[in-house]
C-alpha positions in Angstrom: -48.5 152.3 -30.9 -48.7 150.6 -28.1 -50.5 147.2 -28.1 -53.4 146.8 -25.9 -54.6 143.5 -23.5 -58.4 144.1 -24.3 -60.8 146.1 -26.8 -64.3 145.3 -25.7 -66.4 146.8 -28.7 -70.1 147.6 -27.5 -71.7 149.0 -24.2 -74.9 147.3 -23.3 -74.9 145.1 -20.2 -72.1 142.6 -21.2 -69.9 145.5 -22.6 -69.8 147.6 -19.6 -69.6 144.3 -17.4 -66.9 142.9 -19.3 -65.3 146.6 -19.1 -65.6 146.2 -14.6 -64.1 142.8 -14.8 -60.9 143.3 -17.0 -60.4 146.8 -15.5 -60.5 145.2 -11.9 -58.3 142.4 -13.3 -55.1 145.1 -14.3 -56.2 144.4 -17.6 -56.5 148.4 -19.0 -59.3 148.1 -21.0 -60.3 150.2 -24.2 -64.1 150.0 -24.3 -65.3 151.7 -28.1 -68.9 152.5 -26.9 -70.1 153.9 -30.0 -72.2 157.3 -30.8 -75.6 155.1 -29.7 -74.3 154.1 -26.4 -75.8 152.1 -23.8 -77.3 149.5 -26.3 -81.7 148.7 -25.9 -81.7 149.5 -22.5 -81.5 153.0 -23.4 -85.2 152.6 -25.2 -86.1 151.3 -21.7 -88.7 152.6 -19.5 -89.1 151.1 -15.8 -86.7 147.5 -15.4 -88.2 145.9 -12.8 -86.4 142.5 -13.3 -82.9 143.1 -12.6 -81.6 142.1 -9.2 -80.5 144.8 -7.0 -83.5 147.3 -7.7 -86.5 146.7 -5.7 -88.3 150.0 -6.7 -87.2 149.3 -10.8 -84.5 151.8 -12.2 -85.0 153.5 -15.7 -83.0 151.8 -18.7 -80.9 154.9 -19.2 -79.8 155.4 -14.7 -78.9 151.1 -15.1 -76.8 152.0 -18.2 -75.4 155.7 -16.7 -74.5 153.7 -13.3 -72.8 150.6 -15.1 -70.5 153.0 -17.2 -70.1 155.2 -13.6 -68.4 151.4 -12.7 -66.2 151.0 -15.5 -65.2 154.1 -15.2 -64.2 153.7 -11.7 -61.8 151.3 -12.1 -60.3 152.6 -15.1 -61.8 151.7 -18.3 -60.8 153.5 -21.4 -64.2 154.6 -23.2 -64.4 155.9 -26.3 -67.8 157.2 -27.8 -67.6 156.7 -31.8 -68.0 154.1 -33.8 -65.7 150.9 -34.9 -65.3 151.3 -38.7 -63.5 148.0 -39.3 -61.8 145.3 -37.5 -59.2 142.7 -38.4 -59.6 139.2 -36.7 -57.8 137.1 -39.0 -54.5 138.7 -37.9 -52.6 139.1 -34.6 -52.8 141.2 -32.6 -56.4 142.0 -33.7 -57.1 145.6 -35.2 -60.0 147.5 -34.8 -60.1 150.5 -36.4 -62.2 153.5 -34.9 -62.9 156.1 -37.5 -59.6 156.0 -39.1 -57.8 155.7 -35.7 -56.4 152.2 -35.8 -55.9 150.4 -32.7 -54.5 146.8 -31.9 -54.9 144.6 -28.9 -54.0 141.0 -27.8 -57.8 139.6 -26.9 -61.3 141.8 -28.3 -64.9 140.6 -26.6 -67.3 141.4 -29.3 -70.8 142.9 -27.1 -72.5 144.7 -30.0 -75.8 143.3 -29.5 -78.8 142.6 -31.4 -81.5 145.2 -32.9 -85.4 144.7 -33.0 -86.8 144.2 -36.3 -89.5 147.1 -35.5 -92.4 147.8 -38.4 -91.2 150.8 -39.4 -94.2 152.8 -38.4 -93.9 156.6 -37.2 -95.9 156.3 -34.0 -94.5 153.5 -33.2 -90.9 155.1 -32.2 -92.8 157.7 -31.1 -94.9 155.7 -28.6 -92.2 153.2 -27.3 -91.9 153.0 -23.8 -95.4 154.8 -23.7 -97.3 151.2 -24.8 -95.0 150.0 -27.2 -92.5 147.3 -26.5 -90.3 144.5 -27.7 -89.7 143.0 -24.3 -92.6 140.8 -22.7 -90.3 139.5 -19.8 -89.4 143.1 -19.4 -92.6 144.9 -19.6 -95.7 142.4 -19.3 -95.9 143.4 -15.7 -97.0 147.3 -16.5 -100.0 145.7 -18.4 -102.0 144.4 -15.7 -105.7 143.7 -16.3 -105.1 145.4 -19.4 -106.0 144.5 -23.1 -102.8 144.3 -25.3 -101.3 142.4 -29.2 -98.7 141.0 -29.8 -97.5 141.3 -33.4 -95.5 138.3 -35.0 -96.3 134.9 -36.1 -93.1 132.8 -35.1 -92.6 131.1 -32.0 -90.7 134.1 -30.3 -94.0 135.4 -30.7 -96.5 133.1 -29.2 -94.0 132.8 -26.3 -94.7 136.5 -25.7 -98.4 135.9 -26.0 -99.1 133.0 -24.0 -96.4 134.8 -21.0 -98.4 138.0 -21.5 -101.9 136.2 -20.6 -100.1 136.2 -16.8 -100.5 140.4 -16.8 -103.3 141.2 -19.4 -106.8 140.4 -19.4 -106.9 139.6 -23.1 -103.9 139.2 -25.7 -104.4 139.5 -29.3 -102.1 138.2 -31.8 -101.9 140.0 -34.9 -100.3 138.4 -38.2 -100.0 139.0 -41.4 -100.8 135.3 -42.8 -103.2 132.6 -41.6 -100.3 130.1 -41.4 -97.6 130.4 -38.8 -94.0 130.0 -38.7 -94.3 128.9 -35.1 -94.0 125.4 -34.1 -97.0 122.5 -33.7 -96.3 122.8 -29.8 -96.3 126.3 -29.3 -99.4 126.8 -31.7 -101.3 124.0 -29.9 -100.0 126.0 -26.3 -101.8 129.1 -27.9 -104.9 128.1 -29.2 -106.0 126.4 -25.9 -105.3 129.5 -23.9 -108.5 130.9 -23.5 -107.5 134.8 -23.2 -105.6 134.9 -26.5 -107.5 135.6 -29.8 -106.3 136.1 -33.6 -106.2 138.7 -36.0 -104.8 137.1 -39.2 -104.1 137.8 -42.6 -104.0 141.6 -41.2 -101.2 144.3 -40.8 -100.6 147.2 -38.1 -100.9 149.9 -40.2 -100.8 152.8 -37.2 -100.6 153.0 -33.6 -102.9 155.0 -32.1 -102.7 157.3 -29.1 -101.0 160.5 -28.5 -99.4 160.2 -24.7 -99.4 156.9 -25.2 -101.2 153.4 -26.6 -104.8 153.8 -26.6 -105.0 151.2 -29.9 -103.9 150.4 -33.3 -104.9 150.7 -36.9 -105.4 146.9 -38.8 -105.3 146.3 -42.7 -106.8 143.4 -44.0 -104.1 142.3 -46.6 -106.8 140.0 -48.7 -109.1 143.3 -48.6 -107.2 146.5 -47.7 -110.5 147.2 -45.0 -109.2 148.8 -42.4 -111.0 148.5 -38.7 -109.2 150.3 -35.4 -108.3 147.8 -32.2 -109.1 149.0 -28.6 -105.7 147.8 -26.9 -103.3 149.6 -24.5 -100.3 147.8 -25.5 -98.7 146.2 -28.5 -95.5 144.0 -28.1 -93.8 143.9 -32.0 -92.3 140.2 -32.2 -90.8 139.9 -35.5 -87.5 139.0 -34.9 -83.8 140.5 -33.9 -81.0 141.5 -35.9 -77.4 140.8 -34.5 -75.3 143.6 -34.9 -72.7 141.5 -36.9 -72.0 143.3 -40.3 -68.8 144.6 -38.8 -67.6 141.0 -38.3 -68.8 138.7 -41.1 -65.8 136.3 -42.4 -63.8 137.1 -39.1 -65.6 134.7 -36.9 -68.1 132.0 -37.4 -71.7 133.3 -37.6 -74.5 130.7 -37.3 -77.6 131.2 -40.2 -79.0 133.8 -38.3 -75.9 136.0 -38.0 -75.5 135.4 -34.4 -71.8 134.9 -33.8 -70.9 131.0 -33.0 -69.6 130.8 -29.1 -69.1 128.0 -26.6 -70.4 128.5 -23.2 -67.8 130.7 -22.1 -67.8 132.7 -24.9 -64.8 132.0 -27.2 -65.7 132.3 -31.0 -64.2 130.7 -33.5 -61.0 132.8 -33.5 -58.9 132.3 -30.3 -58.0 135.5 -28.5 -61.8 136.7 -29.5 -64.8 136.1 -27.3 -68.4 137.3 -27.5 -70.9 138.3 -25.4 -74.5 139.6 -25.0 -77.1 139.6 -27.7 -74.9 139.0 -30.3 -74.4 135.7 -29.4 -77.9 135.0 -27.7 -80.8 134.7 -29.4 -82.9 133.1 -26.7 -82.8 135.0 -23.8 -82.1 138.6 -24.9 -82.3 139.9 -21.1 -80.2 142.4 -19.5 -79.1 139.8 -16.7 -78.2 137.4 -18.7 -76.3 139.5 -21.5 -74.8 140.8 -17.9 -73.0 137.8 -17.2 -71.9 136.6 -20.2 -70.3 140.2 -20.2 -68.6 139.0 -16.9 -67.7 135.2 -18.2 -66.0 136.5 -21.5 -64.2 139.0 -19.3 -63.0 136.0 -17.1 -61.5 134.1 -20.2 -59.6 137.1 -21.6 -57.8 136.9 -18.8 -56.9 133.1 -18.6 -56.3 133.5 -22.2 -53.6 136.5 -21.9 -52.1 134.5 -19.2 -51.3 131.3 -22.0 -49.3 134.5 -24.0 -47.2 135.1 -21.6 -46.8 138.7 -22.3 
């Protein structure tokens, strides 16, 4: 079995732009996609925000035209799911449903998951009115009276950047005390167009083509009272997609993998990039290049081996 340069495991943004740059470098990538390719972009309606597409591009076209580039130049895709990986040995194995493959440098890109609230309209409506994204989305809600549903700073971000778009913003919690910080509360409560729904639950979404307002239950109560909006943003929290890698490469206490700025983790040879090593920014730009800097050190790195 031969032994390859680079196994780039994931295929959102800084997957398939990691794939463009080592394939253009000679590199021969092997990109493992997965069964759910594409990554959150895929649950994307409209982007409006990513450079290069004045009249916005669907989630899906951005991710079909970024694997049409990879593909271009040569990249090796696969479209199942890594099983297990070995980082603590070289060269690194990742094993793809029993198919074992090994390779001198791996770029980790398997993103991040939203914590949704596990209601059925909910996946039903998203894209329609539902949405995890305020950068990504507050601009379709203009004039327009949506929640936000979270009470951690993540969350009041998304509320007080929403107030630019909507006419009103409701935040919706399910305590009367925040995990959010002094600053950002203080930044919230003096914003005149956002009010507060606390101690209360989404228990539906309402709306059958799309948003038209959402079920709340009073958790002191259990009273239940419906909510005129025509968007709700859920805002509590990401997961990284990091099971696969736990005691391979340092994870920091939210199970984001550990990187400098360029990328490397804490095992040489392995960089990450994306949303599993961002928690802050979470946009398709920036997971983009990332994608393109960790792709930049795999090479300088393979050049130290002197294969």
């Amino acid at each position: 079995m031969a032994i390859r340069n680079v196994i780039i495991i994931g295929s959102g943004p800084a997957g398939y732009t990691a794939a463009i740059y080592t394939a253009r470098a000679g590199l021969s990538p092997l990109m493992i996609a997965g069964y759910m390719s594409g990554g959150q972009l895929m649950m994307t309606t409209e982007i409006e925000n990513f450079p290069g597409f004045p009249e916005a591009i669907l989630g899906p076209d951005l991710m079909e035209r970024m694997r049409q580039q990879a593909d271009r130049f040569k990249t090796e895709i696969v479209n199942r799911d890594v099983t297990a990986v070995n980082l603590r040995r070289k060269p690194f194995q990742v094993t793809v449903e029993g198919v074992l493959h090994e390779s001198h440098a791996v770029i980790l890109a398997t993103g991040a998951s939203v914590k949704w609230m596990g209601l059925p309209n909910e996946k039903r409506l998203l894209g329609k009115g539902v949405s995890s994204c305020a950068t990504c989305d507050g601009a379709f809600f203009r004039g327009k009276e949506i929640c936000v549903v979270g009470g951690g700073d993540t969350a009041l971000e998304e509320a007080i950047f929403l107030t630019k778009f909507a006419s009103r913003v409701t935040v919706i919690h399910r305590r009367d005390q925040f995990r959010a910080s002094k600053i950002m509360m203080d930044r919230a409560r003096a914003n005149p167009k956002i009010s507060w729904k606390v101690n209360a639950v989404v228990s539906d979404v309402l709306g059958d083509s799309k948003v038209e307002g959402l079920r709340i239950r009073n958790v002191i109560n259990g009273e239940q009272s419906d909510l005129k909006v025509e968007g709700v943003f859920v805002a509590i929290g990401h997961s990284p997609n990091t099971d696969l890698f736990k005691g391979h490469v340092a994870l920091d206490d939210q199970g984001y993998i550990v990187t400098d700025r360029y990328g490397a983790t804490s095992v040489p040879g392995v960089f990450a990039a994306g949303d599993v090593q961002d928690r802050f920014f979470r946009q398709a730009v920036t997971s983009a290049g990332s994608g393109c800097a960790a792709a930049i050190q795999v090479e300088r790195y393979l050049e130290t081996l002197a294969l």
